[in-house]
C-alpha positions as MATLAB code, in Angstrom:
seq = 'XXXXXXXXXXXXXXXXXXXXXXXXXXXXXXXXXXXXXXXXXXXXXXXXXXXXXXXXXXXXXXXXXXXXXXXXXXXXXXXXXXXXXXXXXXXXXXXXXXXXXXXXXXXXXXXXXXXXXXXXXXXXXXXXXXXXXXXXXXXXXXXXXXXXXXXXXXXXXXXXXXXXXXXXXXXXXXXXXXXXXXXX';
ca = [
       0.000    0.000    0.000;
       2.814    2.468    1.160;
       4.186    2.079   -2.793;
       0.672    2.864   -4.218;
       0.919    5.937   -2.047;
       4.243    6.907   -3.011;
       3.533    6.233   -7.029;
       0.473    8.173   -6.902;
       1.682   11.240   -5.101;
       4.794   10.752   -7.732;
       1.858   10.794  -10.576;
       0.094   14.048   -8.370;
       2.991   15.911   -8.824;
       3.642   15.296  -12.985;
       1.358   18.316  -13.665;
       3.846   20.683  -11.514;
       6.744   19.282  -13.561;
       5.252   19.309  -16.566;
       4.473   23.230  -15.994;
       7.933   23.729  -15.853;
       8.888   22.719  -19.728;
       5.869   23.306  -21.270;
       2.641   25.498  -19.980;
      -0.487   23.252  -19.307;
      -2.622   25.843  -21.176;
      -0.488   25.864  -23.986;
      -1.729   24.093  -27.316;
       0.248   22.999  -29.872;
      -0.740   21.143  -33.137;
       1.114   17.748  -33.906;
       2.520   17.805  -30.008;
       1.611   15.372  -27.714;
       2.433   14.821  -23.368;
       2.967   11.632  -22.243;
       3.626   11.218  -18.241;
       4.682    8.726  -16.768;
       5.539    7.081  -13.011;
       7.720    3.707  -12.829;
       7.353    1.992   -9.129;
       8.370   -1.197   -8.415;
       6.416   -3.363  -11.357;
       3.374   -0.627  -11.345;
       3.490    2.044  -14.325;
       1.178    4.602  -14.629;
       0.593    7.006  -17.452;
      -0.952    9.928  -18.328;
      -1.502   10.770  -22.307;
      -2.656   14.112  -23.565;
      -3.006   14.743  -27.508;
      -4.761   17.608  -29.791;
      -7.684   16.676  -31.260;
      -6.487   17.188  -34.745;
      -3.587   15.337  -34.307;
      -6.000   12.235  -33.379;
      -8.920   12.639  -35.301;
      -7.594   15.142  -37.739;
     -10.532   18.382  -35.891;
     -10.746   19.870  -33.279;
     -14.341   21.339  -32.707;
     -16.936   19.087  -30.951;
     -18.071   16.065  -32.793;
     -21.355   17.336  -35.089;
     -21.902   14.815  -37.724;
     -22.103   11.241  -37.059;
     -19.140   10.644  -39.064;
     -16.895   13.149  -36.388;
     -18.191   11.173  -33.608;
     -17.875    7.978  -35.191;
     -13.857    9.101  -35.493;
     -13.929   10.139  -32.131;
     -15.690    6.929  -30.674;
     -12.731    5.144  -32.477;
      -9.874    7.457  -31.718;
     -11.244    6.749  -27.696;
     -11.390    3.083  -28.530;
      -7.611    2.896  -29.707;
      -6.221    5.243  -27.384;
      -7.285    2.232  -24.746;
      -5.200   -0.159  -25.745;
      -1.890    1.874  -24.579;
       0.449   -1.368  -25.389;
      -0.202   -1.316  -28.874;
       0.466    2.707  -29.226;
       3.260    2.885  -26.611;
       5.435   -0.561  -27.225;
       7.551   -1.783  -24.383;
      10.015   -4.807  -24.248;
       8.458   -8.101  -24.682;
      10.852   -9.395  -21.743;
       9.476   -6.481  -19.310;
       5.732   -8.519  -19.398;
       3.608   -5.687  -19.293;
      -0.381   -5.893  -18.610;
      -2.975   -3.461  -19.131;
      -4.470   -3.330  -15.431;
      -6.771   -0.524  -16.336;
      -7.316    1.945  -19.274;
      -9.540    4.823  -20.081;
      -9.466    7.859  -22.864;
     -11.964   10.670  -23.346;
     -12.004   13.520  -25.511;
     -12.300   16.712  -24.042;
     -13.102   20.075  -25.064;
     -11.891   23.417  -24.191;
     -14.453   26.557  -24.466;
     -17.577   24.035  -25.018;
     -19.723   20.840  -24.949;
     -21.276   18.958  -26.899;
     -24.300   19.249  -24.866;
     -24.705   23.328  -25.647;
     -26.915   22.260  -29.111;
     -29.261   20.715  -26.460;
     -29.570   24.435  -24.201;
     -30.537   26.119  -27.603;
     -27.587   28.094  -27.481;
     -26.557   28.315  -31.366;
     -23.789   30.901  -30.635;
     -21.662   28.853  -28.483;
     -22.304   25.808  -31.724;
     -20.095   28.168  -33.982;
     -17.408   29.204  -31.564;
     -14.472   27.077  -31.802;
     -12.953   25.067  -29.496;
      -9.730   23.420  -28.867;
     -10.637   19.373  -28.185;
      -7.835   17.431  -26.522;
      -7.854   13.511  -25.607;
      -7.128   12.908  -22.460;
      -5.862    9.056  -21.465;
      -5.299    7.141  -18.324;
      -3.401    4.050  -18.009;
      -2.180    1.467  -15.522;
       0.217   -0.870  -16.320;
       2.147   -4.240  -14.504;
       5.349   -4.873  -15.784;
       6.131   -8.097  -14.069;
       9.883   -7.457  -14.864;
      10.682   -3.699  -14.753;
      14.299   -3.564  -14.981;
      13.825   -5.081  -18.802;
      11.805   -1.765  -19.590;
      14.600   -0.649  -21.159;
      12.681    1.290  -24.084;
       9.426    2.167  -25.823;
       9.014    2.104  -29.391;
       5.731    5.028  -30.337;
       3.338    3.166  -32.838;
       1.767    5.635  -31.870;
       2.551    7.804  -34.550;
       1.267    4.991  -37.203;
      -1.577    5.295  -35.676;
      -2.610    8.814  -35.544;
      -0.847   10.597  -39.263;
      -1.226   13.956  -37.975;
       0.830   13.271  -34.681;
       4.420   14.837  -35.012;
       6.045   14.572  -31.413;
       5.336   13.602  -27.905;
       6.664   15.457  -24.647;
       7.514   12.598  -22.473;
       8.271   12.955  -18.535;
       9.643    9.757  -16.709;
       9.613    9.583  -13.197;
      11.157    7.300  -11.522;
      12.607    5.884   -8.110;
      16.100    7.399   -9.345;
      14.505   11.058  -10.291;
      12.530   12.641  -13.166;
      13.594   12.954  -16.675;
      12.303   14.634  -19.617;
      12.249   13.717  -23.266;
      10.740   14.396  -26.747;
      10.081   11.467  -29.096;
       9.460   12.754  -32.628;
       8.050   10.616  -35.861;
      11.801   10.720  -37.162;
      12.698    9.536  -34.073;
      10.157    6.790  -32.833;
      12.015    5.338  -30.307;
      12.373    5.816  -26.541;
      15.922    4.659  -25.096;
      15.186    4.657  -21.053;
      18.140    4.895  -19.364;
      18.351    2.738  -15.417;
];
């Protein structure tokens, strides 16, 4: 229990961190953040992308074909091994996954309130993702190879923050440069 505690307040603190090399608020087309906390054989991560880098918009979902994309883009941003590859010899399990698009400046629920000025604004959409990982042999994480950016065409980079028992790290892994050599 005391390393759950420790790993989440580790995870609690990736915001402040994060704040430091790139503003929260900030936006940036083809740019993703990916967080994550290594304890013991629990990895947690945190995934933030643009909405046009994933589903190639970024206002809410109007036509059914936008929230069919969307419904999809959520649907393969749950399955974090096959985006964010990790060492067959680490044995890594998907203990619990979520993603979720969400929207800056609006919902979709405003076309509901009869408020047809707030349809036409625009928004900024970002998908949000939440993962929890066993690796039943950490020390063999000793990279992670970004399908990721098969995946999702419009996706050019990804802000990565490791933290770790040994300290925090930051990294950027760009299309070019799909791989992730973690250092122990």
């Amino acid at each position: 229990m005391k390393q759950a505690l420790s790993l989440i307040a580790l995870f609690a603190a990736m915001p402040a961190l994060a704040n430091e090399t790139r503003q929260l608020d900030a936006h940036e087309h083809g740019v993703g953040e990916l967080n994550i906390a290594i304890e013991g054989t629990t990895v947690l991560m945190e995934f933030h992308a643009p909405g046009a880098d994933i589903v190639g918009f970024e206002y809410s979902a109007k036509s059914d074909s936008d929230r069919a994309a969307v419904e999809a883009a959520e649907v393969r941003l749950s399955a974090p091994l096959e985006l964010f590859v990790m060492p067959e010899a680490a044995t890594c399990t998907v203990k619990s996954a979520q993603a979720e698009l969400e929207g800056e400046g609006g919902h979709d629920d405003h076309a509901d309130e009869g408020h047809a000025e707030h349809q036409e604004e625009p928004t900024h959409t970002e998908f949000h993702a939440q993962y929890m990982l066993t690796c039943v042999a950490p020390d063999a994480l000793t990279e992670i190879s970004f399908v990721y950016f098969e995946a999702f065409p419009n996706a050019q980079e990804v802000e990565v923050q490791i933290i770790t028992a040994s300290g925090a790290k930051v990294f950027e892994v760009s299309r070019d440069a799909p791989t992730l050599a973690l250092e122990h």
